[in-house]
N, C-alpha and C positions, 0 to 999 in steps of 0.2 A: 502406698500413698493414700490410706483411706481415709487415715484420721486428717491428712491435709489437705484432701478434696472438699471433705464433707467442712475444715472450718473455714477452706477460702469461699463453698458456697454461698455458706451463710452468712460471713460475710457481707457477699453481693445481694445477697436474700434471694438466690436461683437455686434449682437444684441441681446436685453433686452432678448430674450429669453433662453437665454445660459448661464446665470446668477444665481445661485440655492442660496441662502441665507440660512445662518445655524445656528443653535443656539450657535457655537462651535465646533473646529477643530472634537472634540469628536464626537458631536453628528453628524457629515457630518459622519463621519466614522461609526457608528454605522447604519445610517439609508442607505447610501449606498450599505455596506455588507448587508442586510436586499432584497436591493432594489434587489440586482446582482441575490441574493439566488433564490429568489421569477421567476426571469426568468427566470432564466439557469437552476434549477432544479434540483431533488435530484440529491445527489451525485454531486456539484459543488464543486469547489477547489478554494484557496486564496494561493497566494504566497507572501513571503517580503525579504527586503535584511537578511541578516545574522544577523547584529544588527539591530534593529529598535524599533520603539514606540510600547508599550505591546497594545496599544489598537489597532493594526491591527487585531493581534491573539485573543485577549477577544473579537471583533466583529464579528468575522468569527467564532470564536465557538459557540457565542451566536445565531447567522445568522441560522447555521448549515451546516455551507461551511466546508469541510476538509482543513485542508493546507499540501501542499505538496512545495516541494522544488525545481519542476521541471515548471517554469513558461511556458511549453510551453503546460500544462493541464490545466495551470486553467485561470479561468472564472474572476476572480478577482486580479488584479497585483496590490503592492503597493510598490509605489518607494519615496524616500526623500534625497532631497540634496539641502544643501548641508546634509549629514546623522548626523543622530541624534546615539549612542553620539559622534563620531569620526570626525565631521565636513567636511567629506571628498566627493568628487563625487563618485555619487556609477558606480562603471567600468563597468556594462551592461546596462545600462541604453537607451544608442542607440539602441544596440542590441534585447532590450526588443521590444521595441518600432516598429523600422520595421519589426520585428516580430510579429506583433499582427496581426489576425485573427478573422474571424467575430464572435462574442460571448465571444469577451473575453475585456475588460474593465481595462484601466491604470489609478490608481488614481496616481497622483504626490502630494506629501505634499512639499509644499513650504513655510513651518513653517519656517526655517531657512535662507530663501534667500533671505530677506528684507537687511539683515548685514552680508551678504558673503562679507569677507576682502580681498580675493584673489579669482583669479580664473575664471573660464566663467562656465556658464550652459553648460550641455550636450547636452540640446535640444533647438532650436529655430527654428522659422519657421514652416514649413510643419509637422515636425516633433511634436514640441511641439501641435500644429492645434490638433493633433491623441489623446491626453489626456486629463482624468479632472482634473482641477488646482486647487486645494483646499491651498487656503488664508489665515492666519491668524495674521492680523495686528500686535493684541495687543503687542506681544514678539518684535518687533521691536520696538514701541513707549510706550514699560514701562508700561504696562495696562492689565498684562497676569489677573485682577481680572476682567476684562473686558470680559467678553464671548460674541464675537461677529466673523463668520466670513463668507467666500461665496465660492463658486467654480463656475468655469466656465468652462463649458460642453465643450465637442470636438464639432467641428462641423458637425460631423459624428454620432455623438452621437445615438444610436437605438433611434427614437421615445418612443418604451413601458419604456424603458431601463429610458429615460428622465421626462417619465409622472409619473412613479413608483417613481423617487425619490422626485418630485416634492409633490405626493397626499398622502406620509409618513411625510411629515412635519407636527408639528405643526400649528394650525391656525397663531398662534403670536410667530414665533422663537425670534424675537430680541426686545427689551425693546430700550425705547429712547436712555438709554447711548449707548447700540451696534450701535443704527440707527447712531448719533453722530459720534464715531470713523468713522465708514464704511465711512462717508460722510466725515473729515476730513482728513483719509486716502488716497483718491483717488482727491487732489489737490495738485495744482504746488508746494504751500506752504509747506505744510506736506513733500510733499519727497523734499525740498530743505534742509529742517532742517534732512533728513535723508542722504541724503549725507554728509554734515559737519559732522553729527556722524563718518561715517565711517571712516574718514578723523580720526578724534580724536583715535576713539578705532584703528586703524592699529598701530600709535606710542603705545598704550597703552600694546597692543599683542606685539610688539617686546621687550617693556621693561620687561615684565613678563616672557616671553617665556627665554629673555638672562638670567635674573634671578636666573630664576630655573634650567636652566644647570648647571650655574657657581653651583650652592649645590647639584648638584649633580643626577638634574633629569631627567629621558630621557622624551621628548617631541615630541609626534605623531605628522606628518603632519596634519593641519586642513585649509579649507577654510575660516570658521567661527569664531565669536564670543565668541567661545568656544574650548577648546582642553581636549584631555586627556593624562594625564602622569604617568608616573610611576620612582622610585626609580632607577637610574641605576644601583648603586652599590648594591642594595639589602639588605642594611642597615638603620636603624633607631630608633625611641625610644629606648632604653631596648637591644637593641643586635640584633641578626635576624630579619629581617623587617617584622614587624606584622601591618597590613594596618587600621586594627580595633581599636585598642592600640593607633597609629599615629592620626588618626580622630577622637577619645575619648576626646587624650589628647589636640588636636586642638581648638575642642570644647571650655576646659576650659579656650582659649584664643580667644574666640569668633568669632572662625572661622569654616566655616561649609563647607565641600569637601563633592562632591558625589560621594560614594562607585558606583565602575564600574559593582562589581559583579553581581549590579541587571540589567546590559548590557550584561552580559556573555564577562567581562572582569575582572576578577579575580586581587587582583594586581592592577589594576589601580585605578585614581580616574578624576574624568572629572572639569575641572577648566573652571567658567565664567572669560573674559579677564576685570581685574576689574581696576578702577581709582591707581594712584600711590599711595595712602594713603594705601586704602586696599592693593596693593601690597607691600607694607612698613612693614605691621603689618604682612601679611604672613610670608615673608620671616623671621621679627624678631622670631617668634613663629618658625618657622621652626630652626630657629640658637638655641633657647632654647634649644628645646627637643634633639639635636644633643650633646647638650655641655653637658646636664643632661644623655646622653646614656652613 
């Protein structure tokens, strides 16, 4: 992997060495919390935002890290934004950060910030410098079957801290198609066609977002590509708004929403900002089941 160390460096204008290759956002997360554990020692703690991706918590358990909710214990920080499912900047995220203290380790999941529609990062600069950036193309370029992705080390990074994560890899994390993406991710080409996207999905987010008010649905702020909503009125299929019921009967019109609850959003359901066609067939499916209530 040299030739694709040295051009995601340069890329980021870091040296090759700061470059950690992974087999998958997953496995970055798994073998990090692994890595944190192994230094910091029994009794080390992992912290996350309030919502976030289950594999922070299933890694840190598996690790043997505790989690605690007080980020200024532990040993392991893990921040995403824009946040995963509510698309939004997470509000302590500076404050984490010049906060941090020696022993203690910020992953950033920047799963989401390829197709941030609105908005600016929390961190740049000196600040962002202080954290590891774990990368994952595929979700931005339509290829989430694609397991490929990398992080790059703070420049401060512990040495042991650096070499532990490095000698927990795999011999061969990435197969040709990962080597592929990674190498056409990080050209002029690749992010010129990811700007025109953006361009397309902001019209695409505005028309959905007005949409779904106009019938009736309150819609969370979100940065991204993604939002989550809920019923304003608190009404729908069948009389009382049963969110199960609504998503059942969606289904039979080939429409598939993600239940919030497995976000610890009860009530909600998290919508991708999808092409007019699909937002055509939502919304008819949506006027059905209202007019059948």
């Amino acid at each position: 992997y040299t030739a694709l160390t040295r051009q995601l460096a340069a890329w980021h204008g870091v040296v090759p060495a700061r470059i950690v290759l992974a087999a998958s956002a997953s496995e970055f997360i798994q073998r990090i919390s692994v890595a944190v554990a192994l230094t910091a020692g029994p009794g080390a703690a992992m912290t996350q935002p309030a919502h976030a991706y289950g594999d922070y918590a299933r890694a840190a358990q598996a690790a043997g890290l505790v989690i605690t909710p007080d980020a200024a214990q532990a040993a392991l920080l893990w921040a995403c934004e824009p946040s995963s499912p509510l698309g939004q900047p997470q509000p302590d995220l500076a404050e984490w950060v010049a906060a941090l203290h020696c022993g203690q380790t910020l992953v950033l999941d920047e799963a989401y910030a390829p197709l941030r529609l609105h908005g600016a990062p929390s961190l740049e600069g000196a600040a962002l410098e202080r954290v590891w950036r774990l990368i994952t193309p595929n979700k931005a370029l339509g290829l989430t079957g694609v397991r490929a992705a990398y992080a790059v080390a703070p420049a401060d990074a512990p040495p042991a801290l650096r070499a532990r994560v490095q000698v927990l890899a795999p011999s061969w994390p990435l197969g040709a198609h990962g080597v592929a993406l990674l190498q056409c991710w990080a050209t002029t080409d690749c992010q010129d066609w990811l700007y025109a996207c953006r361009a397309t999905l902001r019209g695409w987010n505005a028309r959905q977002v007005d949409a779904l008010r106009h019938a009736g649905w309150q819609v969370e702020p979100s940065d991204a590509h993604f939002f989550v909503a809920s019923r304003a009125d608190g009404v729908g299929a069948g009389g009382p708004f049963d969110l199960k019921n609504v998503l059942s009967a969606l289904r039979r019109h080939g429409i598939k929403l993600r239940d919030g609850a497995s976000f610890g959003l009860p009530g909600h359901v998290r919508m991708a900002v999808a092409p007019p066609a699909t937002q055509d067939a939502l919304m008819h499916a949506l006027h059905t089941l209202k007019a059948r209530a």
